[in-house]
C-alpha positions as CSV (number, residue, x, y, z in Angstrom):
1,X,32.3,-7.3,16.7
2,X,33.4,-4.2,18.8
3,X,32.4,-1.8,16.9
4,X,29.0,0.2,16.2
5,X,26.5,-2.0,15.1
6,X,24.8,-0.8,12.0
7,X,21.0,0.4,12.9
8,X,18.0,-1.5,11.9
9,X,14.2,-0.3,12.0
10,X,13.8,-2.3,15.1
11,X,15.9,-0.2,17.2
12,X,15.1,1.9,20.5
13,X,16.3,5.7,20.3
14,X,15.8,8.3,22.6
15,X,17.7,11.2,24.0
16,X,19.0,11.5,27.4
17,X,20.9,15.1,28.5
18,X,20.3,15.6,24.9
19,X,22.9,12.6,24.2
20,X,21.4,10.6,21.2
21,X,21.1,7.2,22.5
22,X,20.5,3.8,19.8
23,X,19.8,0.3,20.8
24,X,20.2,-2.5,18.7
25,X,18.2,-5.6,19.6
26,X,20.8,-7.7,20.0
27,X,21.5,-6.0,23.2
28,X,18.2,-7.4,24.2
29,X,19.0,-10.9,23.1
30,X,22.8,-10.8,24.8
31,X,21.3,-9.5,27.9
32,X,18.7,-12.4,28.1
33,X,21.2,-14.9,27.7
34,X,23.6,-13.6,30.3
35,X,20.4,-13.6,32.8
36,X,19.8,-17.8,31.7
37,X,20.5,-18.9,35.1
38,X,17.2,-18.8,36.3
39,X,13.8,-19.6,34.7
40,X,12.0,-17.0,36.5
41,X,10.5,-14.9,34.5
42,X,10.2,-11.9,36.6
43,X,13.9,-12.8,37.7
44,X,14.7,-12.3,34.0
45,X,12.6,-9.1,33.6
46,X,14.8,-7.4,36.0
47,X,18.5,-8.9,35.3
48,X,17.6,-7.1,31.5
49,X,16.2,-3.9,33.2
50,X,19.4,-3.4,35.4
51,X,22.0,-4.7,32.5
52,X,19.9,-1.7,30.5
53,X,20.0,1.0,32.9
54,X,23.9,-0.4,34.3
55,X,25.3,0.1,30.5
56,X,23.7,2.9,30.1
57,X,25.1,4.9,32.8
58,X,28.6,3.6,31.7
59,X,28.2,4.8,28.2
60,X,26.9,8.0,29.6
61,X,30.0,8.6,31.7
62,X,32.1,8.9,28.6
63,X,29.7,11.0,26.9
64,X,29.5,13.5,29.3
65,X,32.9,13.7,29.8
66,X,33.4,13.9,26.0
67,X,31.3,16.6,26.8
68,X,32.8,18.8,29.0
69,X,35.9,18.6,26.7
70,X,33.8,20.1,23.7
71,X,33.3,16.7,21.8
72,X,29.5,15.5,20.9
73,X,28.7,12.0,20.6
74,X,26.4,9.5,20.5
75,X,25.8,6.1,22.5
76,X,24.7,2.7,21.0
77,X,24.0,-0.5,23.2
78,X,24.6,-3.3,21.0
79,X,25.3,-6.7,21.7
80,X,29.0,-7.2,22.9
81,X,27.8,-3.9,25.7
82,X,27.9,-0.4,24.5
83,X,29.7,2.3,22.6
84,X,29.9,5.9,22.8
85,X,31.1,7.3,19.3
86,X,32.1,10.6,18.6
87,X,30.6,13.1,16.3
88,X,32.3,15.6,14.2
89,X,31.6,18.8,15.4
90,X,31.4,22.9,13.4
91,X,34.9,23.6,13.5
92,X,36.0,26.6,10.9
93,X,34.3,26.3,7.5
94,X,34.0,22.6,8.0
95,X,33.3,19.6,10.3
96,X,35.6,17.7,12.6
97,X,36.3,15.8,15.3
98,X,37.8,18.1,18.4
99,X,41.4,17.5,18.9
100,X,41.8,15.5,22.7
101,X,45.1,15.5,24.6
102,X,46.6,12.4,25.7
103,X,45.7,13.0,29.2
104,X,42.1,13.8,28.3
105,X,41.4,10.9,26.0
106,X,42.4,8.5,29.3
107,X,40.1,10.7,31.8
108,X,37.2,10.1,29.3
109,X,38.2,6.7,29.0
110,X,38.2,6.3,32.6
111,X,34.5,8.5,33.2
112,X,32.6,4.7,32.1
113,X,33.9,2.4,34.9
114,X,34.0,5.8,37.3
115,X,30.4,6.5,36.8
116,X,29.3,3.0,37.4
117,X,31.0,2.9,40.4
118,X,29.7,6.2,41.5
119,X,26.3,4.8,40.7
120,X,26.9,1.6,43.2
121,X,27.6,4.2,45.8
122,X,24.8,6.4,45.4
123,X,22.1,2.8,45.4
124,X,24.2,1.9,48.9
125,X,23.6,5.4,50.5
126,X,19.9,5.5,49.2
127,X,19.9,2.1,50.9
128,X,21.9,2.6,54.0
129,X,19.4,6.1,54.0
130,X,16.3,4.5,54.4
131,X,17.1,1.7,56.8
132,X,18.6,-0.9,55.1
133,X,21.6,-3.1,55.3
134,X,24.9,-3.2,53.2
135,X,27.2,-6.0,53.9
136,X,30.5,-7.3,52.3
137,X,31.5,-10.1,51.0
138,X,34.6,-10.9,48.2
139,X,35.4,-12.3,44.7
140,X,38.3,-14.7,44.6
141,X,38.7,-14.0,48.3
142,X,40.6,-10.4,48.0
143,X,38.2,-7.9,45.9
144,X,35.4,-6.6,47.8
145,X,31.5,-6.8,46.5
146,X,28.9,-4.9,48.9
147,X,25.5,-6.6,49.2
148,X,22.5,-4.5,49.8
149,X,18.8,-4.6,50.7
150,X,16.2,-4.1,53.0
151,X,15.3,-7.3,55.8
152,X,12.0,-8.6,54.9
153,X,11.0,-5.9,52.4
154,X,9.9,-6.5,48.6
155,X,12.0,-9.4,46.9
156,X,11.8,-7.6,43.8
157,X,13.5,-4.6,45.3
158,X,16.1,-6.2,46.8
159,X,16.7,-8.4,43.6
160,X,16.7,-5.5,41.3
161,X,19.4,-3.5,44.1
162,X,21.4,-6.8,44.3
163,X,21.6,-6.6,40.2
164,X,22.2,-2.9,39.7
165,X,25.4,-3.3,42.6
166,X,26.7,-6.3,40.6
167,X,26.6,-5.4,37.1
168,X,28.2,-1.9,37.8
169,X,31.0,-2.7,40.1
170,X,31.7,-5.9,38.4
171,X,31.5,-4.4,34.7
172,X,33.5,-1.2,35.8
173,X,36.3,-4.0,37.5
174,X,36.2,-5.9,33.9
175,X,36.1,-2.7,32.0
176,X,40.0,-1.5,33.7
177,X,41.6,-4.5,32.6
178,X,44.3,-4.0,30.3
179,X,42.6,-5.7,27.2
180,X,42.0,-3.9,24.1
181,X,39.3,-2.9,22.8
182,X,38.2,-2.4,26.9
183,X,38.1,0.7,28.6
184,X,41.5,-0.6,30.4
185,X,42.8,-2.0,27.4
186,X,42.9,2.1,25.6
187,X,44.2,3.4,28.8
188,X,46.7,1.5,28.9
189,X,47.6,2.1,25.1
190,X,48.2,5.6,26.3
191,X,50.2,5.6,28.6
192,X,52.6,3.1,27.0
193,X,52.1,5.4,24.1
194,X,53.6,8.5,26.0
195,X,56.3,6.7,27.5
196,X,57.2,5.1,24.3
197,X,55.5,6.4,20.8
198,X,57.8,4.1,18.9
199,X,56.8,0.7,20.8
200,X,54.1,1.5,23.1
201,X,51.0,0.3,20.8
202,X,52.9,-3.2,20.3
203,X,53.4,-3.6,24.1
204,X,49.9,-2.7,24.8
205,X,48.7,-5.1,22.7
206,X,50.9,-8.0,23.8
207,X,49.7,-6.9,27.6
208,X,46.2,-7.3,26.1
209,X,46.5,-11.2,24.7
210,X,48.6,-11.7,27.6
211,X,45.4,-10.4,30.2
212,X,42.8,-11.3,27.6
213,X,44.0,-15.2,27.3
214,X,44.2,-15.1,31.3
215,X,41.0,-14.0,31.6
216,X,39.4,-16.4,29.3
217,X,41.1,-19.2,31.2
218,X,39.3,-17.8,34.7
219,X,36.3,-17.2,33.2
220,X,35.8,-20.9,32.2
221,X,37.2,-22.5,35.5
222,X,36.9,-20.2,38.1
223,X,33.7,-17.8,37.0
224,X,32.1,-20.9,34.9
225,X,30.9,-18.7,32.6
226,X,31.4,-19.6,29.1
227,X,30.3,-16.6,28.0
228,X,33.0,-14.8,29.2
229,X,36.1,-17.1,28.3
230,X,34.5,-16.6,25.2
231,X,34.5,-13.3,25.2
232,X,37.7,-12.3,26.4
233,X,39.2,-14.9,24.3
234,X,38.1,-13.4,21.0
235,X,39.4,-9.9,22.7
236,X,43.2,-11.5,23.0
237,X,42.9,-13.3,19.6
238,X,42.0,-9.9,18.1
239,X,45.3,-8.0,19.4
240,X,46.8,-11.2,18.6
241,X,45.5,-10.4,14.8
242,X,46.1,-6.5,15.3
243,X,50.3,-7.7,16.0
244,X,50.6,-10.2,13.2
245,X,48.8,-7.9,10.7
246,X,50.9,-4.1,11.6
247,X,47.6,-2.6,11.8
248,X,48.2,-0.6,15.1
């Protein structure tokens, strides 16, 4: 379920930075049903246009860091987010992928959550530019979520800001936890990895159904979102699987 999912003729592709870019239509459909909350349709309109452009900009934070280190790749938006997947690249007489350090597979790893972020702070100095107020408020009392917007300007403007500041801080936050196959999950494969290539895949994993299964538990009682106990639970049942079976 978190891999690539396989294209159909319904799918959006474009290019952007000339980075090939797919869209299943499940995407669509996931992002519809995370914005259910609300009957609005406008409301609706604009929780799928900011999931789009939020993932997006994620996805394109690995690529261009994949980049810079000489690896091409493509991004697909599917339905469980978005992947950016490499392609083999003219190496010799042949074609392969290009050969990443440890350290360089973790800061490309780490370019998704890092661009989002970087995003939120370039919509709150656009904001705080032209006039308009940021406050801050907190999530479970102790991580800190800026709210933006301008006082009495357009309510779809400061819906849409309030969307784009959520989605990318709150996916990048999600994104570093320490379950696999999440951006934290990998980083945290590596480094385990380098400080112990005999164990370190094993541990990363157990860290993983320990943090997924966690998750899923908050995400039910103290999110109420059963999308996301769901979804966190299938992540620590899948390193669960990836222990019993060896195949790490």
């Amino acid at each position: 379920m978190f891999t690539s999912a396989p294209p159909t003729r319904f799918d959006l592709r474009f290019s952007i930075f000339g980075i090939p870019v797919r869209v299943h239509p499940l995407f669509w459909l996931v992002a519809l049903l995370l914005g259910g909350r609300t009957l609005n349709l406008l409301d609706i309109l604009i929780w799928i246009v900011a999931v789009f452009i939020s993932i997006l900009i994620h996805e394109l934070g690995h690529a261009l860091a994949m980049r810079y280190y000489g690896q091409h790749s493509q991004i697909v938006l599917h339905a469980m987010g978005g992947l950016t997947v490499p392609e083999p690249v003219a190496w010799g007489t042949g074609w392969a992928n290009v050969r990443l350090t440890p350290n360089q597979e973790i800061v490309i790893t780490a370019a998704g959550p890092v661009a989002g972020f970087l995003f939120a702070a370039f919509i709150l100095a656009v904001v705080f530019g032209l006039g308009g107020i940021i406050q801050l408020t907190t999530l479970l009392g102790f991580i800190p979520i800026p709210l933006a917007g301008f006082v009495g300007g357009n309510a779809i403007l400061n819906s849409f800001i309030g969307s784009l500041l959520w989605i990318n801080i709150m996916w990048g936050i999600f994104n570093l936890l320490p379950v696999y196959p999440l951006d934290g999950g990998q980083i945290a494969r590596q480094i385990f990895v380098q400080y112990d290539p005999y164990d370190g895949t094993r541990k990363a994993l157990w860290l993983s159904v320990i943090a997924g299964g966690a998750m899923a538990v908050a995400g039910f009682t103290v999110f109420g979102s059963v999308y996301m106990a769901l979804l966190f639970g299938l992540m620590a049942f899948q390193s669960y699987q990836l222990l019993n079976g060896g195949r790490y």
